[in-house]
N, C-alpha and C positions, 0 to 999 in steps of 0.2 A: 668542774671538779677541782678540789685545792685538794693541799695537804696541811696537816695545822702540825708544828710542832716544836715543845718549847726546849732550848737549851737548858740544863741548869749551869750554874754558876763554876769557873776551876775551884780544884783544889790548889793549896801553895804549892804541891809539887807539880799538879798539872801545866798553874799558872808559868812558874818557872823555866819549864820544859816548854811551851807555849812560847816566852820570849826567846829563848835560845836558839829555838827554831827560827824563828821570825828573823832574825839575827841571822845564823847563816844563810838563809833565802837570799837573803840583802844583800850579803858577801861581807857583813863585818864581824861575823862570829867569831874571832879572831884575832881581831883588833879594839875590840869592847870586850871588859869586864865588867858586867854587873854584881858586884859580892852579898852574899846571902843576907845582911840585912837590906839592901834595897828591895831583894827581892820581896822580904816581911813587908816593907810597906806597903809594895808596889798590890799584892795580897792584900794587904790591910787596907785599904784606901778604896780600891774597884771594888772589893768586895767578889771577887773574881769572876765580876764581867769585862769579857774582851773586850768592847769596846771600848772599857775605860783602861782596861792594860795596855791598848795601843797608845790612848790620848799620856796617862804618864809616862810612858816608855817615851816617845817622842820628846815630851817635856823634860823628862832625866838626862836624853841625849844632848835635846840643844844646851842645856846647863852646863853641859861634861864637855861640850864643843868650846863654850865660852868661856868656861874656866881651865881650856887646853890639856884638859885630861879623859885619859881612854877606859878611866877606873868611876862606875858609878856604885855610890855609896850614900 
């Protein structure tokens, strides 16, 4: 016996909500700002599958780590 069942895609505000979450799970909900155009892209770009809101979100991070800022934009 399976179970078959498909996700559809977030919304931007889902998406949004989605990382912020993820974010304080972490424990740096707090300490990162993501400002609402990153979130447009981050939206724009996955197309708002999680899998690919983790992979940019990661990617935004290490960028914000490298360029010593806690502000993703």
């Amino acid at each position: 016996m399976s179970i078959k069942y498909e996700l559809r895609p977030l919304t931007p505000d889902e998406a949004a909500a989605y990382v912020i979450h993820h974010l304080s799970v972490a424990g740096g909900g707090a300490s990162v700002l993501f400002r609402p155009r990153a979130f447009d892209a981050i939206h724009r770009l996955s197309q708002g599958i999680p899998r690919v809101i983790n992979l940019l979100c990661d990617r935004a991070l290490l960028a914000g780590f490298a360029d010593r800022t806690s502000v993703i934009d």
